[in-house]
C-alpha positions in Angstrom: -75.3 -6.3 35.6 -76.3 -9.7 34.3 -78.2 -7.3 31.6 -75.2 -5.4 31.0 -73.3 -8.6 29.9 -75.5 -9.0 27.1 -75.1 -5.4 26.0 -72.1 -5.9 25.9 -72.0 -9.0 23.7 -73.6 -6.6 20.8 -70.5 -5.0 20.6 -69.4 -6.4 17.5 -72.2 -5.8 15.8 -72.8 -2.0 16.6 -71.8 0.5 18.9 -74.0 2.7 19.1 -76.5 -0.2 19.2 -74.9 -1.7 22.6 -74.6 1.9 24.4 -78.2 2.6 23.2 -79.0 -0.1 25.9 -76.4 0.8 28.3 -77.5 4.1 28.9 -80.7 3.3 31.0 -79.2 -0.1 32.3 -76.6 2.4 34.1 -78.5 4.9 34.3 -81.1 3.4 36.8 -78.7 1.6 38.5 -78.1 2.1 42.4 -75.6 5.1 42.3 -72.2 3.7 44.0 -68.6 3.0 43.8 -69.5 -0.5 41.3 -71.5 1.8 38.8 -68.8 4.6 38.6 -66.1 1.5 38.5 -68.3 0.5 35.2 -68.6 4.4 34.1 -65.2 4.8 34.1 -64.2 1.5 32.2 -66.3 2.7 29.4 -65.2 6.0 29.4 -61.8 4.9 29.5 -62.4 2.8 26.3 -64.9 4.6 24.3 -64.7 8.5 26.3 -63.6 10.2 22.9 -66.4 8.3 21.0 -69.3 8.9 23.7 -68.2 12.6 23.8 -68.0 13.4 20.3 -71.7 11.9 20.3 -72.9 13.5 23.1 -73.6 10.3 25.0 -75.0 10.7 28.4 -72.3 8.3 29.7 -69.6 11.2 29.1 -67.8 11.8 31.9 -67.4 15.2 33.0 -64.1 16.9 34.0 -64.9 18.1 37.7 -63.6 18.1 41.2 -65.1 16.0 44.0 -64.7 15.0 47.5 -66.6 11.7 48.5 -67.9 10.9 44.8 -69.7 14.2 44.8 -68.8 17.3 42.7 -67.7 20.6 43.9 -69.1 24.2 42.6 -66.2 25.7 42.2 -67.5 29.2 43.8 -65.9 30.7 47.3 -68.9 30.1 49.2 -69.7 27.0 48.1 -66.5 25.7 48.5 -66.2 26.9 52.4 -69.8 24.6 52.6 -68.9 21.8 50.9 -65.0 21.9 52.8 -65.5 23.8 56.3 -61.8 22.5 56.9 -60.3 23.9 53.6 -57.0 24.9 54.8 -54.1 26.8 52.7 -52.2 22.9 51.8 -54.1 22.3 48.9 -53.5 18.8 47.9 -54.7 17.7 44.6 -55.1 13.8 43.0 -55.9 12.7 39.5 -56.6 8.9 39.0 -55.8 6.7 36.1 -56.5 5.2 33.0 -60.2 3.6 33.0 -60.4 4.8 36.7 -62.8 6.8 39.0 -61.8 8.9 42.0 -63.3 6.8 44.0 -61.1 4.3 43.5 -58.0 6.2 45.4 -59.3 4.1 48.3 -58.3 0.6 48.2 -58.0 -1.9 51.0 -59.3 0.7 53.0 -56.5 2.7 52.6 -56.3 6.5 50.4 -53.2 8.7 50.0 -55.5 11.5 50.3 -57.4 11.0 53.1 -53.7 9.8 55.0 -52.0 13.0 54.0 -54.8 15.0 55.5 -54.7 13.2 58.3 -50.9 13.0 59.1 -49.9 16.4 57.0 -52.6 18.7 57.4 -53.4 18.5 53.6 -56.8 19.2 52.1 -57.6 17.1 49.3 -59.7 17.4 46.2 -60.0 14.5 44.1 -60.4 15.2 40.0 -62.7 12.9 38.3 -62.7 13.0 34.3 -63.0 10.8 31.2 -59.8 9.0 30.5 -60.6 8.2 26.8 -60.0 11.7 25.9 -56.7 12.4 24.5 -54.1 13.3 27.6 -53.4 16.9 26.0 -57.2 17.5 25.8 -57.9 16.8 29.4 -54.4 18.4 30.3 -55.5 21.8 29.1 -59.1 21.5 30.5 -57.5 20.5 33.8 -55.0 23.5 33.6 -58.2 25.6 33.4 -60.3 23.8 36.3 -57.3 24.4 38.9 -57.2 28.3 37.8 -61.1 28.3 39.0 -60.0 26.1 41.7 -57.1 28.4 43.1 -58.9 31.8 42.7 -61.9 30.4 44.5 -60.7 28.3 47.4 -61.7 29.8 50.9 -58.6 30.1 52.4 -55.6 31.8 52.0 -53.4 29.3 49.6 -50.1 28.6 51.3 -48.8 25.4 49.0 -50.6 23.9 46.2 -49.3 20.0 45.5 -50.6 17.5 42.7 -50.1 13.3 43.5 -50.8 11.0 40.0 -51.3 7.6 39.1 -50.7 6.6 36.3 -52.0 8.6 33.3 -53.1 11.5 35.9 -49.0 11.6 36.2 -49.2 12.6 32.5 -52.3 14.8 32.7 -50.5 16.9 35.6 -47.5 17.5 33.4 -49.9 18.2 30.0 -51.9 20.6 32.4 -48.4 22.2 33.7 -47.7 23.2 30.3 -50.8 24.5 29.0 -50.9 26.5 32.3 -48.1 28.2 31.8 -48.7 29.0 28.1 -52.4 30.3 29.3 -50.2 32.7 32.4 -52.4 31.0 34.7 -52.2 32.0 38.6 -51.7 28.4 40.0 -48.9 27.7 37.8 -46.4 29.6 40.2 -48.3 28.2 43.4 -47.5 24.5 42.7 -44.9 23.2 44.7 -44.9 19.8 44.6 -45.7 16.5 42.1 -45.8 13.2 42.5 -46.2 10.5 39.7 -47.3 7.3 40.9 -46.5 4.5 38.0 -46.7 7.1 35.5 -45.7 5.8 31.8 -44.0 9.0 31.0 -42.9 6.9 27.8 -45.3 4.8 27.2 -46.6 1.4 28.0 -46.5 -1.9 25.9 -49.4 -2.9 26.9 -51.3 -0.2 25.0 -50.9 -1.6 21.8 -53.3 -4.8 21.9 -55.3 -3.1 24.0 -54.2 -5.5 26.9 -54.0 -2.0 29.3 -58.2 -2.1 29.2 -57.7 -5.5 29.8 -55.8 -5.9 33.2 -57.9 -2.4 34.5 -60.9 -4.4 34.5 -60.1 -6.5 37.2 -60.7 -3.4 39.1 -63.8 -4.2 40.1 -66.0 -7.5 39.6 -69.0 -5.1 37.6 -66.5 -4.1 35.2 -65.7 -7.5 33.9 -68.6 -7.7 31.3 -66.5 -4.7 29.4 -63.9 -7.0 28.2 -65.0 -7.3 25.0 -64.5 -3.5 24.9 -60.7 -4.3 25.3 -60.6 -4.5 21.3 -61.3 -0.6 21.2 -59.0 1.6 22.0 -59.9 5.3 22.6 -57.3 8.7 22.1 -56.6 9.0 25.9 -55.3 4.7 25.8 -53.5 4.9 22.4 -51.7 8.1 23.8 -50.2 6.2 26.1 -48.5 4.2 24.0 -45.7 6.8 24.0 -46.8 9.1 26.8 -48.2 12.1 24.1 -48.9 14.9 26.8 -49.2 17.9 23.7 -51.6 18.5 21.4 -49.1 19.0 18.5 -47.8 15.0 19.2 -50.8 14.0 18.0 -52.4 15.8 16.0 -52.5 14.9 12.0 -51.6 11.7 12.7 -53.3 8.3 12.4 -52.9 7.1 16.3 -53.2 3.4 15.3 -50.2 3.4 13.1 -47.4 1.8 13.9 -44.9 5.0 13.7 -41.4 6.1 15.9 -42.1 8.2 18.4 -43.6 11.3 17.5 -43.1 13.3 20.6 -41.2 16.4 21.2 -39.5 16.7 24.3 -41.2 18.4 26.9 -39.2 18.7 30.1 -40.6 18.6 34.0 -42.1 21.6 34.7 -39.9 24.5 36.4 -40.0 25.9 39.9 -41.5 22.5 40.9 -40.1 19.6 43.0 -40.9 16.3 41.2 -41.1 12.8 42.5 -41.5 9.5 40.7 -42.5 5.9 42.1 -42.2 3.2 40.1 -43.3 -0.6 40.9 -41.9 -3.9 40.0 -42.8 -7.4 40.6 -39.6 -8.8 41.3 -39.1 -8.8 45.1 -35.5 -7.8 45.0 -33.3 -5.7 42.9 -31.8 -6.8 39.4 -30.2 -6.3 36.4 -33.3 -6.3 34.4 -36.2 -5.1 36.5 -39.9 -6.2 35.2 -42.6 -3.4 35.2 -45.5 -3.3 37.4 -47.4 -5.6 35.3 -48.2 -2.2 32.4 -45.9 0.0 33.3 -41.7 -0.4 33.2 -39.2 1.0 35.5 -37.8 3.1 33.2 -40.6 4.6 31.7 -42.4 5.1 35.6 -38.6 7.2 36.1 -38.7 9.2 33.2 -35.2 7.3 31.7 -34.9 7.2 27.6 -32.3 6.5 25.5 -32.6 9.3 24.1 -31.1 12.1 26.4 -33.8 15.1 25.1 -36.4 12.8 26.0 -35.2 11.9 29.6 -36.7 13.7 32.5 -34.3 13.7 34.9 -35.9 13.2 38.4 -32.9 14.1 40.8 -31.6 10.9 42.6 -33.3 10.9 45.4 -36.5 12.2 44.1 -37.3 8.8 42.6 -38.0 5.6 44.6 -38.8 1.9 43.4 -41.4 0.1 44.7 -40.7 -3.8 45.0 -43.1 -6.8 44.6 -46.1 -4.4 43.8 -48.5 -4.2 41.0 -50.0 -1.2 39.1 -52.8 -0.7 41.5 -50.8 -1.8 44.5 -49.4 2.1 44.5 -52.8 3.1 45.4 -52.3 1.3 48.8 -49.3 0.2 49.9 -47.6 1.1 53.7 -44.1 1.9 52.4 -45.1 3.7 49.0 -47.3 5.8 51.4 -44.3 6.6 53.8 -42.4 7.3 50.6 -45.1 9.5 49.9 -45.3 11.3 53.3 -41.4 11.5 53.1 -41.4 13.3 49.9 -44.2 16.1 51.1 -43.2 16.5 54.5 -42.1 20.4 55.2 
């Protein structure tokens, strides 16, 4: 890691240059939670670039239990989950994030909800640099091969996501419904954890890449990085979920928002938990440090635009941060509230 700080000081200078280097460096690193945190802090900052060059960084879009990747075929699903049971429970990290990194503090919503709910859970690991439509209709086509294949008969299918997965979930809604998909109709329940349905501030210097570093201590190297900003972080600028929201447009100009309205998906009970750092309510309630209130609940000025959670399908979190959702007790019994039969 000391080696990867002066990689990453060439930067400025070149690109390709600077990942030329990285490669190996991470390459024959110890594989681990501290290498993937790295992995997905540059995927989350240059993902569109390293795929478009074919960069052996690229993350891949797969599901995984305990960091490793599952073959989505019937038998080797009942191998690789001998307790697969028909509560399919599905969770898709955030921006510059890893699904390793649903446990924190030694707590993970998945592992809970099995425990206390009887849920199975798959976690979806993918770069986050892509743009959120892109990965929404690849991860609309992942959960068809997932549903069909899964070795036991599927009773209830639910998606949880932080952060940008909250807007993956709803891109991969949509592009499952245009493609007639089989899971579409199974899903029951989803949850958005401090999802910036419209957008987060902090996109636009780039301070988003910023704060997500102090994820782990190995990814602080990548700072400098926080100057570039792929198509999955400038889509969250306004919460693009659709292809058409983007496309033809310059993503670093400073433009209204160019979204059409896209509504929460039917036939499917929605939650939404939003944090705040003020420790009591408000008239004015601060974000979660990059994501506001408003935009975690789906509320917009503009009625087309709102999402309207029902009333008590939407919670507030108080003296929390952004990765504080991950972990803590009373968003967790929020959680087990919401997806209790």
């Amino acid at each position: 890691y000391g080696s990867v700080r002066g990689v990453t000081r060439l930067v400025g200078s070149g690109i390709d240059l600077a990942l030329e280097q990285l490669a190996p460096l991470l390459g024959e690193s110890v594989p681990g939670p501290e290498r993937e945190a790295v992995l997905a802090v540059l995927n989350g900052v240059l993902g569109d670039y390293l795929k478009e060059t074919r960069n052996p960084l690229a993350i891949p879009m797969q599901f995984r239990r305990d960091g490793q990747p599952l073959e989505l075929e019937r038998r080797a699903l009942r191998a690789a989950i001998p307790e697969a049971s028909g509560k399919l429970l599905v969770l898709v990290h955030g921006s510059s994030m890893s699904d390793r990194q649903w446990t924190r503090s030694g707590h993970d919503h998945g592992t809970a909800l099995a425990r206390d709910l009887g849920y199975c859970p798959v976690y979806l690991h993918y770069n986050s640099g892509l743009h959120v439509s892109t990965n929404g209709r690849e991860l609309a086509a992942l959960l068809e091969r997932l549903v069909l294949e899964w070795p036991a008969p599927l009773e209830e299918l639910t998606i949880v996501g932080h952060s940008m997965g909250g807007l993956l979930a709803r891109s991969a809604c949509h592009y499952g419904e245009e493609a007639h998909h089989a899971w579409r109709p199974m899903l029951q329940k989803l949850v958005f954890q401090g999802t910036p349905h419209h957008g987060a501030p902090l996109e636009r210097g780039g301070n988003w890449i910023d704060l997500l570093l102090g994820v782990s201590r190995y990814s602080a190297p990548f700072g400098v990085l926080g100057r570039i900003r792929s198509a999955g972080v400038t889509d969250l600028r306004f919460g693009t979920v659709l292809d058409e929201d983007w496309e033809g447009r310059d993503r670093f100009a400073k433009t209204a928002d160019p979204r059409r309205p896209l509504k929460l998906p039917e036939g499917v009970e929605c939650f939404a938990i939003a944090g705040t750092t003020a420790v009591k309510a408000m008239a004015k309630l601060p974000g979660d440090g990059l994501v506001p209130v408003d935009s975690a609940l789906g509320r917009h000025r503009k009625p087309e635009l709102t999402l309207g959670f029902a009333g008590d399908h939407q919670w507030i979190a108080y003296g929390v941060g952004h990765l504080d959702l991950l972990n803590r007790t009373d968003v967790y019994e929020i959680l087990r509230a919401w997806l209790s039969p």
